[in-house]
N, CA, C and O atoms as a printed pandas DataFrame, in Angstrom:
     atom_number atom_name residue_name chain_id  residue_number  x_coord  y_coord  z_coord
0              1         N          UNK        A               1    0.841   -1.184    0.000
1              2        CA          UNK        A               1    0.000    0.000    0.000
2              3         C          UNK        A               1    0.881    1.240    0.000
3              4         O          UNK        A               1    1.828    1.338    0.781
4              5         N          UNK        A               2    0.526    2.307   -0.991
5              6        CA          UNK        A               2    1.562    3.394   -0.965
6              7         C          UNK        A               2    0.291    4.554   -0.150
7              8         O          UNK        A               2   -0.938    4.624   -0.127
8              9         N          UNK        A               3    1.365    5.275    0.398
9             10        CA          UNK        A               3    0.436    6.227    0.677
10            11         C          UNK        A               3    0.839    7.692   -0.082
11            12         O          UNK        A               3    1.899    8.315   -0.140
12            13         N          UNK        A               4   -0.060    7.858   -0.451
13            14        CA          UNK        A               4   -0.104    9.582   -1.257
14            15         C          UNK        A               4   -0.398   11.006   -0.245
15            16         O          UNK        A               4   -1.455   11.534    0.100
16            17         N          UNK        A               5    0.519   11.222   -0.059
17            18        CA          UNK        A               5    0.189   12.856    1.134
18            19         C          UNK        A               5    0.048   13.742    0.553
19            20         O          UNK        A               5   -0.173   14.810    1.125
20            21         N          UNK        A               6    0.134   13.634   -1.126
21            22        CA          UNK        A               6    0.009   15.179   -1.492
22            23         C          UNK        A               6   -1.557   15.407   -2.068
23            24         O          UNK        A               6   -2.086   16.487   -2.333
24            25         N          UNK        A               7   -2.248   13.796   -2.203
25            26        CA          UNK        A               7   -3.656   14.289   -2.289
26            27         C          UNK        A               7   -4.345   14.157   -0.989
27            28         O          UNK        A               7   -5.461   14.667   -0.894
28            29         N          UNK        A               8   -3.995   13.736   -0.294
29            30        CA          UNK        A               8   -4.667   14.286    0.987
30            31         C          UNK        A               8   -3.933   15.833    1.062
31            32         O          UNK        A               8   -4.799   16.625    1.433
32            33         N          UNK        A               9   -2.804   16.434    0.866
33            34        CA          UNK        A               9   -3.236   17.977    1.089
34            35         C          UNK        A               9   -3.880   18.335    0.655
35            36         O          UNK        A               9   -4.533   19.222    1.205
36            37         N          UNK        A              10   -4.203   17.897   -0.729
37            38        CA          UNK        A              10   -4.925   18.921   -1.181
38            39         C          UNK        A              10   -6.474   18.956   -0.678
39            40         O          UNK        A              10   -7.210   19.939   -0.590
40            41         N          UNK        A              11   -6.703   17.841   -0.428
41            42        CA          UNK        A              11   -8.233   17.501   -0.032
42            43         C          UNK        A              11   -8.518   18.351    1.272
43            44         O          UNK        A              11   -9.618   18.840    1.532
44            45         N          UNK        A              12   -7.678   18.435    1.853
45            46        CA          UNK        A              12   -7.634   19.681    3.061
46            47         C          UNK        A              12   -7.497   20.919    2.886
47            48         O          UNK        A              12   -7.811   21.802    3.684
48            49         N          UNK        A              13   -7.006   21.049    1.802
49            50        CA          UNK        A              13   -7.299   22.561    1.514
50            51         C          UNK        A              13   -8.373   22.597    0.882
51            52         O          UNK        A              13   -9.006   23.629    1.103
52            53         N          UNK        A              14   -8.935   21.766    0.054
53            54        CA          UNK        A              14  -10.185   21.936   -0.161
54            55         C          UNK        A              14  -11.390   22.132    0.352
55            56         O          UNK        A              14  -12.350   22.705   -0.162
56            57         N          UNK        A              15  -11.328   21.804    1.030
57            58        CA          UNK        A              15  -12.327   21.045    2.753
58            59         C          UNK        A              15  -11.966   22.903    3.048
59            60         O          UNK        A              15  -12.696   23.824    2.683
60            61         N          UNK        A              16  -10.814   23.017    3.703
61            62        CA          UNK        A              16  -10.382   24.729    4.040
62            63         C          UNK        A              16  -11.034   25.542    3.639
63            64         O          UNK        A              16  -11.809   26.246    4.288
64            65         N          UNK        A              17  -10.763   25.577    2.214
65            66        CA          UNK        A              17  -11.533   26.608    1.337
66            67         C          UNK        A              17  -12.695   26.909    0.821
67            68         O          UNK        A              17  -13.069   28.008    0.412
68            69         N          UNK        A              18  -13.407   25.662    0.851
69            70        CA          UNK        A              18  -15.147   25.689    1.394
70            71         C          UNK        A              18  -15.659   25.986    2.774
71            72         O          UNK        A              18  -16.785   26.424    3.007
72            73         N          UNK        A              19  -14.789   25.728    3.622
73            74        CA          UNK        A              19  -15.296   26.576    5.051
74            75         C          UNK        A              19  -14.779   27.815    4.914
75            76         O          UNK        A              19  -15.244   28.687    5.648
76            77         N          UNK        A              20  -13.735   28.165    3.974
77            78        CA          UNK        A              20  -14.062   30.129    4.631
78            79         C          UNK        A              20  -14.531   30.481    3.471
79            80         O          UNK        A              20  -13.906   31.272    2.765
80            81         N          UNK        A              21  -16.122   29.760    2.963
81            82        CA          UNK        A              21  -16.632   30.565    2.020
82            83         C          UNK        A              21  -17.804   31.007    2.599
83            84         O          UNK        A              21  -18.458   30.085    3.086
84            85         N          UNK        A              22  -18.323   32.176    2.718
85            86        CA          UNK        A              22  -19.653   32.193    3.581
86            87         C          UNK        A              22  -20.705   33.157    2.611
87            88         O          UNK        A              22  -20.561   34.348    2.334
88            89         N          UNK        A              23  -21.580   32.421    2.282
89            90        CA          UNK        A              23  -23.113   32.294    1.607
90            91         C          UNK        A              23  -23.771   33.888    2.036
91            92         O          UNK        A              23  -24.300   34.092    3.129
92            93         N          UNK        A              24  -23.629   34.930    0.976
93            94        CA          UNK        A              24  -24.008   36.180    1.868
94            95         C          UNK        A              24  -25.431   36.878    0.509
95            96         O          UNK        A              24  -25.179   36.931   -0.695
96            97         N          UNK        A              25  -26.751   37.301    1.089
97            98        CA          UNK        A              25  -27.663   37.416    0.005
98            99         C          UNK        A              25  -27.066   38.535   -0.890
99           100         O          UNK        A              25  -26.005   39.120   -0.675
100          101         N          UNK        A              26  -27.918   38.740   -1.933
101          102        CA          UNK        A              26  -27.287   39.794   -3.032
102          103         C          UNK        A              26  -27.549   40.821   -2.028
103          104         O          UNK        A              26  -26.628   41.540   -1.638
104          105         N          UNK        A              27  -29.211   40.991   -1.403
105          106        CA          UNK        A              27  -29.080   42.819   -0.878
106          107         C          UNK        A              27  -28.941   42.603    0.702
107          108         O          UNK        A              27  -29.365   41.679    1.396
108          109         N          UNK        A              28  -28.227   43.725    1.046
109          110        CA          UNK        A              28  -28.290   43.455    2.602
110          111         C          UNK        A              28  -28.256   44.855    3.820
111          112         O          UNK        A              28  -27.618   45.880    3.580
112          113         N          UNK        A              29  -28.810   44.713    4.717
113          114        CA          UNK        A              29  -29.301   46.315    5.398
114          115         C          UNK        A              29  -28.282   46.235    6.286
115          116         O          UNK        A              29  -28.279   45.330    7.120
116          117         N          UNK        A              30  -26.793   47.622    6.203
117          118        CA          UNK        A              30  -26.042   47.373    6.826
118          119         C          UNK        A              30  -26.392   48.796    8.131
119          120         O          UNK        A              30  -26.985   49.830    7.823
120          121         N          UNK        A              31  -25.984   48.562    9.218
121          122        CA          UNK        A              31  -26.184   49.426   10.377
122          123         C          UNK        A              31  -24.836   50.568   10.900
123          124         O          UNK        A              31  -23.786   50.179   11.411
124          125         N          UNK        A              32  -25.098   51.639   10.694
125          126        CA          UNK        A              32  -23.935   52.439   11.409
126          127         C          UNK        A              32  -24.528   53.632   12.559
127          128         O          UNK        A              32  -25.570   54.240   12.805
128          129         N          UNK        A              33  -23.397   53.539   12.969
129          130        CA          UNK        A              33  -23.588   54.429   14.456
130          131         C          UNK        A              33  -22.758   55.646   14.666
131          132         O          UNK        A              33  -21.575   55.344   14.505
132          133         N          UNK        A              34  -22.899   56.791   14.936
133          134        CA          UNK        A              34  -21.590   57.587   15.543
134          135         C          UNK        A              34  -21.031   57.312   16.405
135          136         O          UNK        A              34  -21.756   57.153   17.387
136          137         N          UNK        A              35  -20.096   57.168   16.563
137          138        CA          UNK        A              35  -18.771   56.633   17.182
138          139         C          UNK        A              35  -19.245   57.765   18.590
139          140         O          UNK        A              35  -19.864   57.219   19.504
140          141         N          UNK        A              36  -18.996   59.045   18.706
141          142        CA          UNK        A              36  -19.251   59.834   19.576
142          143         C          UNK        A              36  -20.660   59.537   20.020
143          144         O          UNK        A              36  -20.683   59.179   21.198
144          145         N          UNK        A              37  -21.818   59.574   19.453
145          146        CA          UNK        A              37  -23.257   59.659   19.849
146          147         C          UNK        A              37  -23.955   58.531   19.696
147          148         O          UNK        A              37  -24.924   58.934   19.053
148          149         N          UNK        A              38  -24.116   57.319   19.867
149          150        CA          UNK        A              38  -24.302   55.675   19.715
150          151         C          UNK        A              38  -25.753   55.839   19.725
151          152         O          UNK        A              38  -26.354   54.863   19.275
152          153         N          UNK        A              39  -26.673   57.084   20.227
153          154        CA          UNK        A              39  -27.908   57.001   19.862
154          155         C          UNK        A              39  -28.346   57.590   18.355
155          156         O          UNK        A              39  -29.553   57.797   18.233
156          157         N          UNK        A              40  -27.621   57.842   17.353
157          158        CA          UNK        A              40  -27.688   57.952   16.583
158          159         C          UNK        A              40  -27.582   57.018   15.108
159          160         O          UNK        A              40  -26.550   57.139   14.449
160          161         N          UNK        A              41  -28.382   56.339   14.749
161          162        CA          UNK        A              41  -28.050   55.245   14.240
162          163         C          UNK        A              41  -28.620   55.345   12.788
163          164         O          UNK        A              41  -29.650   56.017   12.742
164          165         N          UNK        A              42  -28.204   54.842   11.602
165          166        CA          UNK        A              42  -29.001   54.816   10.562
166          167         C          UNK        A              42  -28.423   53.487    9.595
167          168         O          UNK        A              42  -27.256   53.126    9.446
168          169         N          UNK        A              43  -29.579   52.954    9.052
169          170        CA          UNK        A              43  -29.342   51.618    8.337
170          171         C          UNK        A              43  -29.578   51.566    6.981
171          172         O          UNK        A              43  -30.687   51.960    6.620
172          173         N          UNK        A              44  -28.518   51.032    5.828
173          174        CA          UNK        A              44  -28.748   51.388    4.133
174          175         C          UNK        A              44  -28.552   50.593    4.350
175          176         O          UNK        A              44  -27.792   50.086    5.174
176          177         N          UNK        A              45  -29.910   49.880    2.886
177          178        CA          UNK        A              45  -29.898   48.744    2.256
178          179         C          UNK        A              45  -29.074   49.138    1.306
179          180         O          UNK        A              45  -28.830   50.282    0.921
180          181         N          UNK        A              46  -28.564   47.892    0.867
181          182        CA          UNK        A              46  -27.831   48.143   -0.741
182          183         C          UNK        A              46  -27.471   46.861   -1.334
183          184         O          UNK        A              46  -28.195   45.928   -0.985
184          185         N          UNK        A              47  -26.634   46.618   -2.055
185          186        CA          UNK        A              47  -26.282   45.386   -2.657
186          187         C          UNK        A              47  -24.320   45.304   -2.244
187          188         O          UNK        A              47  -23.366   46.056   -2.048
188          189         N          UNK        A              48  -24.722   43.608   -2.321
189          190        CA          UNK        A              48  -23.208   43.422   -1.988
190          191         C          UNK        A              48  -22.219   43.647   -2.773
191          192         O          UNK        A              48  -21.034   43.613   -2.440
192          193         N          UNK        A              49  -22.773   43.958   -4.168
193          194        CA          UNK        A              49  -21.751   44.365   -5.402
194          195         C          UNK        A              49  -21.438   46.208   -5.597
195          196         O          UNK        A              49  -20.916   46.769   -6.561
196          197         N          UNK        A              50  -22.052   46.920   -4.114
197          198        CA          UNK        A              50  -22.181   48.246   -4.344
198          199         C          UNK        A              50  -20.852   48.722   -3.528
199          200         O          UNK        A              50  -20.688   48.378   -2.357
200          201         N          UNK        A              51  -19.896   49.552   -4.239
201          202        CA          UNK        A              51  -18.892   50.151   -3.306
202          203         C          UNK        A              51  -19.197   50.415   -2.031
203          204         O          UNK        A              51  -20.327   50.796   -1.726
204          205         N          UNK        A              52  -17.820   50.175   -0.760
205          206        CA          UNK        A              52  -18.052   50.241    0.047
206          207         C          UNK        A              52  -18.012   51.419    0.833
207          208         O          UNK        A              52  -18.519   51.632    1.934
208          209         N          UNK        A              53  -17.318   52.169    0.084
209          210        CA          UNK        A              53  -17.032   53.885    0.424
210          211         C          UNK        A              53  -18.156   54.461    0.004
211          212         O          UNK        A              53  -18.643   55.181    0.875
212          213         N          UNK        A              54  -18.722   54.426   -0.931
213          214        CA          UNK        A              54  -20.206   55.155   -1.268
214          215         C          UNK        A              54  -20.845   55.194   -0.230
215          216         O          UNK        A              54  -21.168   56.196    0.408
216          217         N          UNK        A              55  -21.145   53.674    0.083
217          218        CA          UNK        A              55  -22.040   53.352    1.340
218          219         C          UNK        A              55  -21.940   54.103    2.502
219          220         O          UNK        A              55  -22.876   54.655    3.081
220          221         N          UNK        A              56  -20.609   54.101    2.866
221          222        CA          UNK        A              56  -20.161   55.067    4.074
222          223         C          UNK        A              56  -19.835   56.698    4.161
223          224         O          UNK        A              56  -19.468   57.382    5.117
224          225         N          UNK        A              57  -20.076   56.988    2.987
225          226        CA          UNK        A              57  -19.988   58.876    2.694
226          227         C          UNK        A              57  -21.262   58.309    2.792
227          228         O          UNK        A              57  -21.228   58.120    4.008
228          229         N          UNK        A              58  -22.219   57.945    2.499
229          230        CA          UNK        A              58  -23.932   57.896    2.033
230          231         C          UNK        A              58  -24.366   57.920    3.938
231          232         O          UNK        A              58  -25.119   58.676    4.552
232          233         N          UNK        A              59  -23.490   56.720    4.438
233          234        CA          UNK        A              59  -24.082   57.093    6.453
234          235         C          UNK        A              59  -23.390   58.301    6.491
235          236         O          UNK        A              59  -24.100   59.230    6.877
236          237         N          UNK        A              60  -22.314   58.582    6.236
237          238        CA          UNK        A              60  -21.912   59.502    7.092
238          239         C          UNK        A              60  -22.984   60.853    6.971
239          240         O          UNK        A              60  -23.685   61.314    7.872
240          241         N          UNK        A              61  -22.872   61.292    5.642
241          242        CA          UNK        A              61  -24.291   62.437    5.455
242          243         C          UNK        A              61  -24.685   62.218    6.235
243          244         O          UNK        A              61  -24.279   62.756    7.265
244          245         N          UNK        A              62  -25.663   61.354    6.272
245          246        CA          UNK        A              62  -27.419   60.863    6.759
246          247         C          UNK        A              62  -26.677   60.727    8.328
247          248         O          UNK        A              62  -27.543   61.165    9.086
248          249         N          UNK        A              63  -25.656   60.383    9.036
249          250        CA          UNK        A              63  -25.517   61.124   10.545
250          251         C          UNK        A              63  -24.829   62.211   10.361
251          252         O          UNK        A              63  -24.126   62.318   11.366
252          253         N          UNK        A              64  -24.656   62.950    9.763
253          254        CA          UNK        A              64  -23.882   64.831   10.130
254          255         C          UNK        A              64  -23.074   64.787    9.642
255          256         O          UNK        A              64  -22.772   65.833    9.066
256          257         N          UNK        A              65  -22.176   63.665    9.495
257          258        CA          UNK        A              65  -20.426   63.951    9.402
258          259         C          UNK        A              65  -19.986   64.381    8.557
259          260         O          UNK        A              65  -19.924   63.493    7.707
260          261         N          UNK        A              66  -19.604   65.242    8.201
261          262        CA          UNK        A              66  -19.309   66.579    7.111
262          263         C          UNK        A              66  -17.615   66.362    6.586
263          264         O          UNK        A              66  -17.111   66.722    5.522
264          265         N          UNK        A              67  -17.153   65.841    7.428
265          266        CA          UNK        A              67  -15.631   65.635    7.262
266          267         C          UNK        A              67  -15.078   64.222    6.189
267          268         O          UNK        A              67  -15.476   63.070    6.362
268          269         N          UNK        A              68  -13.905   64.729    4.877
269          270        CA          UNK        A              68  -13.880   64.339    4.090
270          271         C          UNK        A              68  -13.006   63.075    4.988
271          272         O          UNK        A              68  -12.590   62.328    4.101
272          273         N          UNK        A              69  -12.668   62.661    5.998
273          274        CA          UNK        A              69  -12.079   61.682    6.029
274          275         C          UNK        A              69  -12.476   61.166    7.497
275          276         O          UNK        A              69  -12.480   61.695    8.609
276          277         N          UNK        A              70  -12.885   59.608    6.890
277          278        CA          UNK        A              70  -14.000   58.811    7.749
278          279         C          UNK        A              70  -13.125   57.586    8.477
279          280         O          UNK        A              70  -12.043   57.311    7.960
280          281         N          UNK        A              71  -13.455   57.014    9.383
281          282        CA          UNK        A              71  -12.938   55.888   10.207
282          283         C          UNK        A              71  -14.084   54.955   10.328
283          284         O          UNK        A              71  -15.262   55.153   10.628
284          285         N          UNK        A              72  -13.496   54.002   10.049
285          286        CA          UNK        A              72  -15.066   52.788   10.230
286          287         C          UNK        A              72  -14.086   51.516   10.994
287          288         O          UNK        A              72  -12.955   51.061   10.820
288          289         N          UNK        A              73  -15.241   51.255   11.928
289          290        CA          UNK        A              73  -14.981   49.924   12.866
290          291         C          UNK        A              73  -16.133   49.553   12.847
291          292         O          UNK        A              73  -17.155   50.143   12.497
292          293         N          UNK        A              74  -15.922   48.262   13.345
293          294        CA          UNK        A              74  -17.000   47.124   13.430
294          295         C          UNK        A              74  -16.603   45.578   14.281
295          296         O          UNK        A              74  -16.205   44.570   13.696
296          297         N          UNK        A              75  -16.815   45.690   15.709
297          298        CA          UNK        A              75  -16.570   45.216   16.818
298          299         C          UNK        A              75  -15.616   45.491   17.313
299          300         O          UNK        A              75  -14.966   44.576   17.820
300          301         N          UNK        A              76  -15.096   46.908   17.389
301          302        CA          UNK        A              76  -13.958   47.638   17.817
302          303         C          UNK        A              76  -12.588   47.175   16.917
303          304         O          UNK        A              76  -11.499   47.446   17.424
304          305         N          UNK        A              77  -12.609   46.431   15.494
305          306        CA          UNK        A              77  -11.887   46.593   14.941
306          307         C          UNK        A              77  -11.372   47.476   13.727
307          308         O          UNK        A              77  -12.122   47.224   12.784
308          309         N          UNK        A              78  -10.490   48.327   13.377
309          310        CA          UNK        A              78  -10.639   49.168   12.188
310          311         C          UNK        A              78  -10.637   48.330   10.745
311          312         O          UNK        A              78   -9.934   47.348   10.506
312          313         N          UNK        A              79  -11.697   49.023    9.745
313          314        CA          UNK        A              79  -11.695   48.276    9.056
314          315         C          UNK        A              79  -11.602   49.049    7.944
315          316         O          UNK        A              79  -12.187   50.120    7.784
316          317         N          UNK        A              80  -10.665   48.366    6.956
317          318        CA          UNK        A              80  -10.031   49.006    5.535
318          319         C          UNK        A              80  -11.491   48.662    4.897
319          320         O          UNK        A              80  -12.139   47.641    5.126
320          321         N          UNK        A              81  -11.845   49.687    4.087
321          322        CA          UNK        A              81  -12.641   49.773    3.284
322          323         C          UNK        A              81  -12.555   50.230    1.609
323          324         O          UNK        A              81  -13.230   49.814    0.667
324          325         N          UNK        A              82  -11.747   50.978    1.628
325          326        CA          UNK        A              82  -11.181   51.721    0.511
326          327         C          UNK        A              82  -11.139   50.576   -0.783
327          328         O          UNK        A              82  -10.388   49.603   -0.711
328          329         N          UNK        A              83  -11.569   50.689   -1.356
329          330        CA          UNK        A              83  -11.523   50.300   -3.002
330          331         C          UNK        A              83  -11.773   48.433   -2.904
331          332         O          UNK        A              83  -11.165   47.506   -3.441
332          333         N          UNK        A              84  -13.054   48.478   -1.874
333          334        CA          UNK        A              84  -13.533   47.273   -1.259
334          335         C          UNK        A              84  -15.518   47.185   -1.750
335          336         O          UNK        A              84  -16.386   48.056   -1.681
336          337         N          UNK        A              85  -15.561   46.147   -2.082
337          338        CA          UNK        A              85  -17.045   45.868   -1.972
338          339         C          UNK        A              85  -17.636   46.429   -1.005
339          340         O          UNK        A              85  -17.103   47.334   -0.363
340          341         N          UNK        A              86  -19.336   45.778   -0.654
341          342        CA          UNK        A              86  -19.573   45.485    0.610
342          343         C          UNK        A              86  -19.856   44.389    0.923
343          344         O          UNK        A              86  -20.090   44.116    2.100
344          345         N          UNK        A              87  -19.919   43.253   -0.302
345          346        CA          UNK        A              87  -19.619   41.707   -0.226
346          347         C          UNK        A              87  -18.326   41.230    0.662
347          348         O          UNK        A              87  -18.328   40.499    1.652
348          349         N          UNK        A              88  -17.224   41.863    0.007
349          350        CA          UNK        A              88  -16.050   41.986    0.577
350          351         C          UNK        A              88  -15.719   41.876    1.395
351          352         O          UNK        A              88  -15.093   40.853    1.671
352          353         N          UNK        A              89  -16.006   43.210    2.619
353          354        CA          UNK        A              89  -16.295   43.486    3.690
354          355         C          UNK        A              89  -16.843   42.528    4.834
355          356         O          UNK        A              89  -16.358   42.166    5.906
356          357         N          UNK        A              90  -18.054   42.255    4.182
357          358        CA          UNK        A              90  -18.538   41.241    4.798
358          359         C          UNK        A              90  -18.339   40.106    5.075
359          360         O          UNK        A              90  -18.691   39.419    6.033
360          361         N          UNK        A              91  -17.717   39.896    4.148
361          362        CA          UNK        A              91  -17.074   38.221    4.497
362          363         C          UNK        A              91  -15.547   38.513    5.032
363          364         O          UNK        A              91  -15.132   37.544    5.668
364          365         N          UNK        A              92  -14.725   39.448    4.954
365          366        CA          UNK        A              92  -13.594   39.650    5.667
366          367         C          UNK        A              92  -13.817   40.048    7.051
367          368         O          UNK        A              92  -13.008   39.704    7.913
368          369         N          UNK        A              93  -14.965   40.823    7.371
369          370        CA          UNK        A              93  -15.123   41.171    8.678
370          371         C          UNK        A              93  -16.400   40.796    9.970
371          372         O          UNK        A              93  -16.598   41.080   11.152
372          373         N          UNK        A              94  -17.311   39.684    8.461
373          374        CA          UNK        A              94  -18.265   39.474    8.879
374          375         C          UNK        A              94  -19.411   39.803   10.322
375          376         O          UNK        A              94  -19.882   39.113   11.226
376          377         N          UNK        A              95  -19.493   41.085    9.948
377          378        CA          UNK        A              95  -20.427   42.066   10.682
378          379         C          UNK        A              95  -21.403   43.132    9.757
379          380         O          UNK        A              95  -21.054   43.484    8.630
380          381         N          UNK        A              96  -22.365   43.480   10.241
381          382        CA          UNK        A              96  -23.049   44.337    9.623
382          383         C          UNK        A              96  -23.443   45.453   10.234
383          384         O          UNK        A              96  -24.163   46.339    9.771
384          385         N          UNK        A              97  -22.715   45.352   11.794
385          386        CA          UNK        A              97  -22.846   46.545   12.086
386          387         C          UNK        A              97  -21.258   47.487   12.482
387          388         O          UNK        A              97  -20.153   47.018   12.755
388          389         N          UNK        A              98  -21.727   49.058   12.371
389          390        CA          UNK        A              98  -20.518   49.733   12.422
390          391         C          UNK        A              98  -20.382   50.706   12.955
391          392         O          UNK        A              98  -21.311   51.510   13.037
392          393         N          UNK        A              99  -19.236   50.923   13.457
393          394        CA          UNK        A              99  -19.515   52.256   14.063
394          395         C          UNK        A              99  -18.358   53.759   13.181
395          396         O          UNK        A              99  -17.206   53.674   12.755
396          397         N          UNK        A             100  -19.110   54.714   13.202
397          398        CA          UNK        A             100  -18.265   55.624   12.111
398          399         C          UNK        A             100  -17.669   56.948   12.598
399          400         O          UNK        A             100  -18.321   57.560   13.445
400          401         N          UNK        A             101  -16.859   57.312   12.298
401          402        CA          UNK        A             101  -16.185   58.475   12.983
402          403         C          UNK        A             101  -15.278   59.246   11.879
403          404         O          UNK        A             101  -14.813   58.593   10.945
404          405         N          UNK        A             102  -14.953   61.073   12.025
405          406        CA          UNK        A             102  -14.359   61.621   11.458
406          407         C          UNK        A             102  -13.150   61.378   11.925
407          408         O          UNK        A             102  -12.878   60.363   12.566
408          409         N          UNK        A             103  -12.110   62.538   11.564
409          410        CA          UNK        A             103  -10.919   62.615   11.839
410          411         C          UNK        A             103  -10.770   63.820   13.066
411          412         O          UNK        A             103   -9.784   63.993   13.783
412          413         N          UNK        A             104  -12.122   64.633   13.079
413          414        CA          UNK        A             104  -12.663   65.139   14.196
414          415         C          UNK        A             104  -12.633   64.366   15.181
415          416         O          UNK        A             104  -11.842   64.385   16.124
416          417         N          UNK        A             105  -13.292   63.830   15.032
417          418        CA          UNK        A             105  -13.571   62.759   16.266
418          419         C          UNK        A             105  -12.388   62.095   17.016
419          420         O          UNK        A             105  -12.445   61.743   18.194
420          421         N          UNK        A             106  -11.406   61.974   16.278
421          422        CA          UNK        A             106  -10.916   61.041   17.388
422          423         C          UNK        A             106   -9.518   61.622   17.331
423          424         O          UNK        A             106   -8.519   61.001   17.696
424          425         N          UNK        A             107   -9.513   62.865   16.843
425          426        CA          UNK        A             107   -8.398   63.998   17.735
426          427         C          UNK        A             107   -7.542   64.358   16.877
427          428         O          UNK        A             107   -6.643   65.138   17.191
């Protein structure tokens, strides 16, 4: 009996790479917050194929934030967004909610 280890790697990476695939619908209602004022909250639907910076100049308006340069977290981690889906996003950071802040804001 020979044994073959290089198709069992691969079968494990296969196996791998179907678990970090995660099943996300085309439209989806994402949630942001001001970072300073947490009672302030507003939620855009959109699609997962829609830029992810749009999305977030689009909250930031719709909460006040006037300032051309934005900070986004989402479970207190910072999250790169820049020249990113919101499919993307989602499956890299898998959250839908966020919290948003200027360059005001945090000094």
């Amino acid at each position: 009996m020979v044994l073959n280890l290089e198709k069992e790697k691969e079968e494990a990476v296969a196996v791998e790479k179907k678990e970090e695939f995660i099943e996300i619908p085309e439209v989806v209602v994402l949630y942001f917050q001001r970072a300073d004022n947490l009672k302030k909250t507003v939620s855009i639907r959109t699609t997962t194929n829609d830029t992810m910076e749009r999305v977030v100049a689009l909250a930031a308006e719709k909460l006040g934030i006037r300032s051309g340069r934005i900070g986004l977290t989402g479970g207190g981690v910072p999250i790169a967004f820049i020249d990113k889906t919101v499919g993307e996003v989602l499956r890299e950071y898998n959250t839908v909610s966020f919290h948003i802040s200027s360059a005001d804001m945090l000094g």
